[in-house]
C-alpha positions as CSV (number, residue, x, y, z in Angstrom):
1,X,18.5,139.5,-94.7
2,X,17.5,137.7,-91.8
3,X,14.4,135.3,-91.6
4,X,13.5,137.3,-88.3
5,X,13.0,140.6,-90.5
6,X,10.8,143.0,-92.4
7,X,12.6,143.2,-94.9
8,X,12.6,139.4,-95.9
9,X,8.7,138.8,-94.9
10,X,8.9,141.6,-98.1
11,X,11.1,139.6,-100.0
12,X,9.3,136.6,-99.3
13,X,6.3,137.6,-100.4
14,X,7.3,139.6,-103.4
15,X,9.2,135.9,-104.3
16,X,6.2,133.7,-103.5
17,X,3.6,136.8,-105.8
18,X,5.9,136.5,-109.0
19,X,6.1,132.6,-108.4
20,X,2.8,131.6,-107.9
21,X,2.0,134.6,-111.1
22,X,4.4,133.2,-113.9
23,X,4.0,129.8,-115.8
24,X,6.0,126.6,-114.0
25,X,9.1,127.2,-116.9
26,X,9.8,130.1,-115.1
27,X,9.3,129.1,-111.6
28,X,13.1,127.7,-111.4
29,X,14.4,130.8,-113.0
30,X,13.0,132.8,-110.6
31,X,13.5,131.0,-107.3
32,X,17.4,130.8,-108.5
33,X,17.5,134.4,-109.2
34,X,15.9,135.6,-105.9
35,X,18.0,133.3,-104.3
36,X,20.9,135.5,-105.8
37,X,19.4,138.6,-104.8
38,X,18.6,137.3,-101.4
39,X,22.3,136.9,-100.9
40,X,23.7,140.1,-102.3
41,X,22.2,141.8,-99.5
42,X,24.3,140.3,-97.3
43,X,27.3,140.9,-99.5
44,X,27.2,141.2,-103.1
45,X,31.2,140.8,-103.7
46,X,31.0,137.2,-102.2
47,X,28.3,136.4,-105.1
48,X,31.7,135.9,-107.0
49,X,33.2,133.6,-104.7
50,X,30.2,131.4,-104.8
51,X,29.7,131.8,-108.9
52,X,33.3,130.6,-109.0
53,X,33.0,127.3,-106.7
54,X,30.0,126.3,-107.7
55,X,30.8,126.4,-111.5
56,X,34.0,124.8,-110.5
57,X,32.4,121.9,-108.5
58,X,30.1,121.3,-111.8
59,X,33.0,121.1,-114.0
60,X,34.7,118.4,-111.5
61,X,31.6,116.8,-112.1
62,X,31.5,116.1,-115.3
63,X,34.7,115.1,-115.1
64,X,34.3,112.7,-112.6
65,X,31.1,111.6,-114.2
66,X,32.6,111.3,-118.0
67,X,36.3,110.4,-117.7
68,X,37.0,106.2,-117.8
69,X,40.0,106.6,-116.2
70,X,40.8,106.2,-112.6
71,X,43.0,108.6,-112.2
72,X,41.5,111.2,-113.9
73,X,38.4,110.8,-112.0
74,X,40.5,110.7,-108.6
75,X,42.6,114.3,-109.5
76,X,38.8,115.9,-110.5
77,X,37.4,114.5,-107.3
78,X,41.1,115.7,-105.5
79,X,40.7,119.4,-106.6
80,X,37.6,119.7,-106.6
81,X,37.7,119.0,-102.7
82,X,40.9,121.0,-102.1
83,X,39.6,124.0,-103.8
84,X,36.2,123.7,-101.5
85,X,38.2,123.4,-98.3
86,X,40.9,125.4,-99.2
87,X,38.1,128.9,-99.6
88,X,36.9,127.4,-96.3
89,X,40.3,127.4,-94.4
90,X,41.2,131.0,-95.7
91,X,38.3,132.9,-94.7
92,X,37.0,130.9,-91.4
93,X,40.7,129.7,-90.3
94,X,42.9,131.6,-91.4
95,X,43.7,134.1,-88.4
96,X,42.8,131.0,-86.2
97,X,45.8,129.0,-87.3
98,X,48.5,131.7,-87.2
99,X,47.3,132.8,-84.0
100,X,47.7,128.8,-83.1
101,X,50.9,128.5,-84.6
102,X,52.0,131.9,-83.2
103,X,51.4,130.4,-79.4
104,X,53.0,127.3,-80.1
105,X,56.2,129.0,-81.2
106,X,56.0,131.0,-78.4
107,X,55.5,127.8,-75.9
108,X,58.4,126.3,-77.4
109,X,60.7,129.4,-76.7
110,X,61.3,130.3,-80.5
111,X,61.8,134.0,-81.4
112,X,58.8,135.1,-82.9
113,X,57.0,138.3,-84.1
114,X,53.0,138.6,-83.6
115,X,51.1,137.6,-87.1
116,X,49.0,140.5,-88.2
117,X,45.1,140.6,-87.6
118,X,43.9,139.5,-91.2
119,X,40.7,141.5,-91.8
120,X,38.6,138.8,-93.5
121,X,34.5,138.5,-93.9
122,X,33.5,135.4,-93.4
123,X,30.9,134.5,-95.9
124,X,27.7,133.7,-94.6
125,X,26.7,130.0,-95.3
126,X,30.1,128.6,-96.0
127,X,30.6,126.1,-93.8
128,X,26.5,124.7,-94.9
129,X,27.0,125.0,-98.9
130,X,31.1,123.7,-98.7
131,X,29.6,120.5,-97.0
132,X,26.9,119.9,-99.7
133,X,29.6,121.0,-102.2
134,X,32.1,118.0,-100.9
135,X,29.0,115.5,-100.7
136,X,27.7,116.2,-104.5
137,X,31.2,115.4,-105.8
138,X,31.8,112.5,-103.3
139,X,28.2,111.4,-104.2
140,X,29.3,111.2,-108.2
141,X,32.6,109.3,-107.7
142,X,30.6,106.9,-106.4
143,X,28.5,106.4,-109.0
144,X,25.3,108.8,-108.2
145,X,24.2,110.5,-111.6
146,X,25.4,114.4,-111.5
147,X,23.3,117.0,-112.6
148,X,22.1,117.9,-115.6
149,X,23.8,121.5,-116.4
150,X,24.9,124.0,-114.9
151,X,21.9,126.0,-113.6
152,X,20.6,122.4,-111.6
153,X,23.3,122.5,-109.9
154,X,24.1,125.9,-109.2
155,X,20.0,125.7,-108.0
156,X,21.0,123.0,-105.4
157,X,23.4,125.2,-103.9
158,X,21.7,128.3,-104.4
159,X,18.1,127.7,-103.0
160,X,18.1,130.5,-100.4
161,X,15.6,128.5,-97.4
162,X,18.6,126.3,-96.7
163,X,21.8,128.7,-98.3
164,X,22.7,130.2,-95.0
165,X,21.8,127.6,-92.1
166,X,20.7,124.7,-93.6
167,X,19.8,121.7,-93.4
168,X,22.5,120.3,-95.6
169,X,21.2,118.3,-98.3
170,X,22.4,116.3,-100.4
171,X,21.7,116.5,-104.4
172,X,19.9,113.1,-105.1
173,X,17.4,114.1,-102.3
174,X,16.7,117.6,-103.6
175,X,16.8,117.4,-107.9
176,X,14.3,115.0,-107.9
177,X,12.0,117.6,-106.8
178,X,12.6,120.5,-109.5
179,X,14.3,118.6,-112.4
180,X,10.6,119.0,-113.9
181,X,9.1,122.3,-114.0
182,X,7.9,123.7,-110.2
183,X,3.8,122.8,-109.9
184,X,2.1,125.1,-107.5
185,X,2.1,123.4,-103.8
186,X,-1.7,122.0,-102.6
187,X,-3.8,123.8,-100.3
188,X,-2.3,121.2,-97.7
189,X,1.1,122.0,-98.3
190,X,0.8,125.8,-98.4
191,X,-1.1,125.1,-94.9
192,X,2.0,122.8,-93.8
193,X,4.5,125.3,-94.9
194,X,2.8,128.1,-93.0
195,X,2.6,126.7,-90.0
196,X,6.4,125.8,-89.9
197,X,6.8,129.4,-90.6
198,X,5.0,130.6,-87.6
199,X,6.5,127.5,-85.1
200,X,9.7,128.8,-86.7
201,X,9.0,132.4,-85.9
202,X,7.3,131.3,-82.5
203,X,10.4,129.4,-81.0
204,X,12.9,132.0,-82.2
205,X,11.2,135.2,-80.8
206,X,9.3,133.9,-77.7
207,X,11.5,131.1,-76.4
208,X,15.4,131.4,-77.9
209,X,15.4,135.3,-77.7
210,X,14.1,136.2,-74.1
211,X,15.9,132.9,-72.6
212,X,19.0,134.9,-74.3
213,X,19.0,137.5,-72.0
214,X,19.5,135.0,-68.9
215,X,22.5,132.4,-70.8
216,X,24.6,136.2,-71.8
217,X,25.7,137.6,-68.7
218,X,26.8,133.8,-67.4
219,X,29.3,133.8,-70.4
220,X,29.9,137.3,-70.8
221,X,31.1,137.7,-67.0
222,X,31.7,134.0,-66.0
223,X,33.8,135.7,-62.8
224,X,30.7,137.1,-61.3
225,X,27.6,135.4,-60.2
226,X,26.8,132.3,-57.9
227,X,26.1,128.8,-58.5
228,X,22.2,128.6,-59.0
229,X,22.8,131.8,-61.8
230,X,25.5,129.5,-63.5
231,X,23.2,126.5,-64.2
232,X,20.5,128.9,-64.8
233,X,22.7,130.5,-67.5
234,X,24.0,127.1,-68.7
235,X,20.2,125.9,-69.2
236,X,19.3,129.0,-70.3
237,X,21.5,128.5,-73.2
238,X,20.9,124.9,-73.8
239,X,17.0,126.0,-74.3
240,X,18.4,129.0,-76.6
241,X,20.4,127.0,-79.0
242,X,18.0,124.7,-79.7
243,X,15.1,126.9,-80.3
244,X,17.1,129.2,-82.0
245,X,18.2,126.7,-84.3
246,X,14.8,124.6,-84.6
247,X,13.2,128.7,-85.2
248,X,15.3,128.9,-88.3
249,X,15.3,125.0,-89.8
250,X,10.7,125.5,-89.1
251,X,11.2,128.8,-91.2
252,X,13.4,127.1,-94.1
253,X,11.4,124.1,-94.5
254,X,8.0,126.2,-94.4
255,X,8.9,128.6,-96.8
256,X,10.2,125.7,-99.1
257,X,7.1,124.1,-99.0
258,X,5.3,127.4,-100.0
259,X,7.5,127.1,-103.3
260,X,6.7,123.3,-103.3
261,X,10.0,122.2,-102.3
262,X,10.4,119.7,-99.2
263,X,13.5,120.2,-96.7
264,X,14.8,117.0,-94.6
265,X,13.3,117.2,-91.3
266,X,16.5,118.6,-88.9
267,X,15.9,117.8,-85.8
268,X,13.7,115.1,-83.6
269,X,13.8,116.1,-79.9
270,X,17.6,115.4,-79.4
271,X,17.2,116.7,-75.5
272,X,14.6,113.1,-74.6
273,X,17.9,111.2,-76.4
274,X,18.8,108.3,-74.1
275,X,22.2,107.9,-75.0
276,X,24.7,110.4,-76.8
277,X,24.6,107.9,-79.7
278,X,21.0,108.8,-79.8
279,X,21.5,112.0,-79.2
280,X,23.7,113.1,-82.4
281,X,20.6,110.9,-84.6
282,X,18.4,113.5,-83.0
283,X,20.2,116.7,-83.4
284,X,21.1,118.7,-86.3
285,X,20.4,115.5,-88.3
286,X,21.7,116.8,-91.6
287,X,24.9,117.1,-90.3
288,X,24.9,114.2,-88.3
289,X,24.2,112.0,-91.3
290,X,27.2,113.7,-93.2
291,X,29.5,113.1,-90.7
292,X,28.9,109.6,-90.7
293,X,28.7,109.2,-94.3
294,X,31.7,111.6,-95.7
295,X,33.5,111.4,-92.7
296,X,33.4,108.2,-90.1
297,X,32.2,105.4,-92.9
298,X,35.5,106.8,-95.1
299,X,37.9,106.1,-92.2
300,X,35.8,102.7,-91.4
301,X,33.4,103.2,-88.7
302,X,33.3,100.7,-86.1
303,X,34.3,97.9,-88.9
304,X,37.6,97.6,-87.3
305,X,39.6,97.3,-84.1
306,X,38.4,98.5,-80.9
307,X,41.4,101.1,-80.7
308,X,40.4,102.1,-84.5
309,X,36.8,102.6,-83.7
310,X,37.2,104.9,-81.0
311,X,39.7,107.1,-82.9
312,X,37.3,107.1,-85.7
313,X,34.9,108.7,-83.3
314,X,37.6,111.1,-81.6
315,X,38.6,112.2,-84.9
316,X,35.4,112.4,-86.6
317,X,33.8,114.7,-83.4
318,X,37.1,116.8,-83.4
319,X,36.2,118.0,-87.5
320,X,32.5,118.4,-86.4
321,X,34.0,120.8,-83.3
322,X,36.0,122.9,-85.7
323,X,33.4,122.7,-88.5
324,X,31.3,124.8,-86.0
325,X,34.2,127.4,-85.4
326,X,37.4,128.7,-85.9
327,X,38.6,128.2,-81.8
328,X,40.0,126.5,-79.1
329,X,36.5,126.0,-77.5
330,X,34.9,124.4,-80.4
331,X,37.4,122.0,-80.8
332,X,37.5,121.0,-77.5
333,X,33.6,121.0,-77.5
334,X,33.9,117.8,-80.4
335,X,37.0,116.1,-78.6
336,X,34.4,116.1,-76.0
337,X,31.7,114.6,-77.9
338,X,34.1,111.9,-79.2
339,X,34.3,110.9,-76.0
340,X,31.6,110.8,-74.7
341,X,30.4,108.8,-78.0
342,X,34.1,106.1,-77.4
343,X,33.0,105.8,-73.4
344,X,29.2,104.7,-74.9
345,X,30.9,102.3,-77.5
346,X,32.5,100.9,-74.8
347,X,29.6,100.6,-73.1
348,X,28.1,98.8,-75.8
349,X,30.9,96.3,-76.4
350,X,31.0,95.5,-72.5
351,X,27.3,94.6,-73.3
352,X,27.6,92.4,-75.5
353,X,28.8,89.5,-72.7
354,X,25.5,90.2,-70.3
355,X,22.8,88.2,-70.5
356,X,20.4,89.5,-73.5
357,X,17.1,88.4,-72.0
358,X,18.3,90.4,-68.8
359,X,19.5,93.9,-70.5
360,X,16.2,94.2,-72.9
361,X,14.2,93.9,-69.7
362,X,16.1,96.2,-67.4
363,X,16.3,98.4,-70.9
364,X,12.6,98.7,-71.2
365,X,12.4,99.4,-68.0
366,X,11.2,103.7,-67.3
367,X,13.6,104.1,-65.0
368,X,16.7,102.8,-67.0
369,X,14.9,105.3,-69.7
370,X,14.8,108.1,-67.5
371,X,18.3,107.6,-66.4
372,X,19.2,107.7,-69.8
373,X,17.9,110.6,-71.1
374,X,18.5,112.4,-67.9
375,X,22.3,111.3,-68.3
376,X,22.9,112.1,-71.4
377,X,21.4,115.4,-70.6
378,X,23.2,117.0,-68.3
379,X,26.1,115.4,-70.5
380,X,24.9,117.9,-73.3
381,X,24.3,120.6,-71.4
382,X,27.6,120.3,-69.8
383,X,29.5,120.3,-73.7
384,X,27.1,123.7,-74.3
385,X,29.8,125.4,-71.4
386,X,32.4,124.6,-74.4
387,X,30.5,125.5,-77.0
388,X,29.3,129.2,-75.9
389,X,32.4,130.4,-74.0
390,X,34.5,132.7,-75.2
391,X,37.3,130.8,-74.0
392,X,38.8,127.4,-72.3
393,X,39.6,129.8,-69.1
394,X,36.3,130.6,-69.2
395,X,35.0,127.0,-69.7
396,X,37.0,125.9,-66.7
397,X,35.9,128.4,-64.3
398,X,32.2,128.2,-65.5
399,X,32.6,124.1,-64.8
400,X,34.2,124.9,-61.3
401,X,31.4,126.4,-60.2
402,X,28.8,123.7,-60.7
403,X,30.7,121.9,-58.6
404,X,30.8,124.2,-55.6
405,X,28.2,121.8,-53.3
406,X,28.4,124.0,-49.7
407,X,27.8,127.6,-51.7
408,X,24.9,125.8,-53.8
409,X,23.5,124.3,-50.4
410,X,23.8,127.8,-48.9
411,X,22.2,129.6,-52.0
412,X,18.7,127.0,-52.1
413,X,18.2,127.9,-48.3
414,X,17.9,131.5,-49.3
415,X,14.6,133.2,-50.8
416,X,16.3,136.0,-52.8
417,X,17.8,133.2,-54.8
418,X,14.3,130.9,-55.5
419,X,13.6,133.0,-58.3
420,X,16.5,131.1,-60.0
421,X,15.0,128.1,-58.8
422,X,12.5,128.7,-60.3
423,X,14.2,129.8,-63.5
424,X,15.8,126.6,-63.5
425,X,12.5,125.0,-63.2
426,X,11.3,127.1,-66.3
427,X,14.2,126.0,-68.7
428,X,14.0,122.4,-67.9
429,X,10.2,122.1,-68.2
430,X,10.9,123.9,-72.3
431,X,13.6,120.7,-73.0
432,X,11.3,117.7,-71.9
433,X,8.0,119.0,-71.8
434,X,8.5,121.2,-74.5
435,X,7.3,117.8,-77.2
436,X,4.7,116.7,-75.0
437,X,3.0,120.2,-75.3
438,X,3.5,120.5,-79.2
439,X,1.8,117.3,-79.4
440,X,-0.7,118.5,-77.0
441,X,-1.7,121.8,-78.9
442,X,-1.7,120.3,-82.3
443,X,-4.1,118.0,-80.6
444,X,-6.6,120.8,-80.1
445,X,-5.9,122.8,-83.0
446,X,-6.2,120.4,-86.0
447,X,-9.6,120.0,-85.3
448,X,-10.8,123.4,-85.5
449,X,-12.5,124.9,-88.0
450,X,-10.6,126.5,-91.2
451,X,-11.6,130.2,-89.8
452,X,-10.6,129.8,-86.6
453,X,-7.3,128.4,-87.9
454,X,-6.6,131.1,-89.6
455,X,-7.7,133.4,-86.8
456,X,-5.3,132.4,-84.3
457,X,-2.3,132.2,-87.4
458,X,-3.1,136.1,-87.6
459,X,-2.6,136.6,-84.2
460,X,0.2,134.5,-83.6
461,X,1.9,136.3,-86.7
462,X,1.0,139.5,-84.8
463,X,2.7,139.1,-81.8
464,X,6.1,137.8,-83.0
465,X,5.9,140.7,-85.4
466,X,5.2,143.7,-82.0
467,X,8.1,140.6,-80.5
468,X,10.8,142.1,-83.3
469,X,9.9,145.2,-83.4
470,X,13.3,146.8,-81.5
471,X,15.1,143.9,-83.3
472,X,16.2,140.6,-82.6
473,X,18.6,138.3,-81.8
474,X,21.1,137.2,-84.5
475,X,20.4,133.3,-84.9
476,X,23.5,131.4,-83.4
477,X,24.5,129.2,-86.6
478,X,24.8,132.2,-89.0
479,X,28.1,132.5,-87.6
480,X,29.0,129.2,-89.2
């Protein structure tokens, strides 16, 4: 049931009619069975699967929670996590890592037969609820109080605004805010939540679909085309995955609010970052914060030696790369990001001997800014080549071409290519002056009057709707 649908505006509003109807004893009740119901219709065989883990992670739990002794509390915490990754590995890695292991064998000269194709469905929201999963348990070895029973649990996991996509939360920052009965949101909040909905709806139909259609046939065909089409098609999808992904966080955290639950706030316009450092506290921020929480503190951040800190980093990236998919280009996509994030540590430590008095000042500075954010830009956008082909060949030959100075030079001179110019233009203007506008509207539209709010929330509702009506574009992270 995708947000961008008919079908779940139905749902939605068939939910939010029984919730705001029944007494706040059976708000929970119902939220947790819609949430069911909304994920049957993906698949209603994998509603077993996630019955199972999720009963099996509360039972670890308690365990964990109860038991005095260490080692008891260590072999919960142990299964519990193998049994989480293990589903994981099967159903998003599984034909990855015989096909791996297959082309290694076959590199080293070893008589081999092809593995069979293994026909598996990924479930949709694994790679989101398996993180919370891990950080629940994690979060009660250390001392964090667990939940309840059963049901508050299985309601963390289950709450469909944030099943499928996210953001990943973590339990202590969600439970407080049903363990009572569900009130009915404020006017405020329901006027919040609705227009998170619409920005939601707004960035996925007008901005990440249409720029779609430009970023495809760059990946899809990376042989044909010329230079100014390539950047266009790499910006193109820069713009894309961001709005696409910023369209479905607005719509989760809006429709929470309707049922007067808040969602963490996702993202904080990662593309004005000013270093990649910066960058990875700006985007996907859920995720960002779990990776340094379950993953980098664990293995001892940048506590250590130089050498161990920058492996920390590599290796950290390299799980956040195949975290997002089950290939070649994904990982390589996170090896990339680890090094980008070692060369700025390095940069930082190299720092450290300069002059303070001098680096603040040449750091304030708007051109030292600009730099920055212009740097670690088109360092981004670059790591998007890895992250959208469909393979490392691919990859390489979509790099090359950027580089190709005399046939860029010959394309500007030429009119039939200043459309793409322009293009360019266009998709660079929606990552930096994309904020400034938001915070520009909202200026003029807080202020007016309730009617005419409400007015222009019709119309806006409107055209996404006539937008979708020949379908839309799958979002991008449903895939993880």
């Amino acid at each position: 049931m995708n947000f961008v649908s008919f079908s779940f505006v139905l749902f939605l509003l068939m939910t939010l009619l029984l919730f705001y109807t029944l007494p706040a004893r059976g708000r929970k009740p119902l939220l947790l069975g819609m949430s069911y119901l909304f994920y049957a219709s993906w698949n209603v065989p994998f509603i077993l699967l996630i019955l199972g883990s999720t009963s099996l992670d509360y039972w670890m739990s308690q365990i964990i929670a109860k038991s005095q002794k260490p080692w008891v509390r260590r072999g919960a915490l142990t299964l519990g996590l193998l049994v989480n990754l293990g589903i994981l590995v099967y159903y998003k890695y599984a034909n990855f890592l015989l096909d791996s292991a297959y082309g290694l064998l076959q590199f080293l000269h070893q008589p081999v037969q092809a593995p069979p194709v293994l026909h598996i469905l990924l479930p949709l929201g694994i790679s989101f609820y398996t993180f919370e999963a891990i950080s629940y348990m994690v979060d009660v070895y250390r001392g964090k109080a667990p939940a309840r029973n059963w049901l508050d649990y299985n309601f963390y996991i289950m709450f469909f605004p944030h099943l499928i996509s996210g953001p990943i939360i973590r339990f202590c920052e969600l439970w407080p805010q049903y363990k009572q009965p569900l009130q009915l949101p404020g006017l405020a909040r329901i006027a919040q939540g609705v227009q998170l909905i619409l920005l939601g709806y707004l960035f996925k139909v007008m901005i990440a679909d249409p720029v779609a259609a430009m970023a495809d046939p760059v990946f899809t065909h990376p042989e044909a085309g010329g230079v100014l089409a390539t950047y266009l098609g790499i910006l193109a999808f820069t713009v894309q995955i961001y709005f696409d992904f910023m369209g479905y966080t607005h719509i989760a955290r809006g429709v929470s609010l309707l049922f007067n639950i808040e969602l963490p706030l996702n993202f904080n316009h990662p593309y004005l970052a000013t270093n990649i450092s910066n960058f990875w506290e700006r985007w996907h921020i859920s995720l960002s914060r779990w990776i340094r929480d379950y993953l980098y503190f664990p293995l001892g951040g940048s506590k250590g030696l130089l050498g161990r800190t920058l492996f920390n980093l590599l290796l950290t990236m390299l799980i956040c790369g195949a975290w997002h998919g089950a290939g070649w280009t994904y990982i390589a996509w996170g090896a990339y990001h680890g090094l980008l994030l070692g060369g700025y540590h390095l940069f930082k430590t190299g720092a450290k001997g300069i002059d303070h008095s001098g680096l603040n000042r040449l750091r304030a500075h708007p051109f030292y800014q600009a730099a920055g954010v212009g740097l670690t830009f088109a360092c981004v956008a670059l790591g998007w080549v890895l992250f959208r082909s469909k393979d490392l060949g691919s990859a390489s030959l979509i790099l090359t071409r950027l580089f190709q100075v005399p046939a860029l030079l010959s394309e500007l001179g030429k009119p039939s290519h200043w459309d793409e110019v322009a293009g360019i233009a266009g998709m660079l203007a929606l990552c930096f002056v994309g904020p400034l506008a938001m915070r520009w509207v909202r200026g003029l539209y807080l202020p007016l009057p309730f009617w005419v709010k409400v007015q222009t929330a019709c119309v806006l509702a409107l055209l996404c709707w006539l937008l979708t009506a020949e379908g839309t574009v799958p979002f991008i992270y449903f895939q993880f």
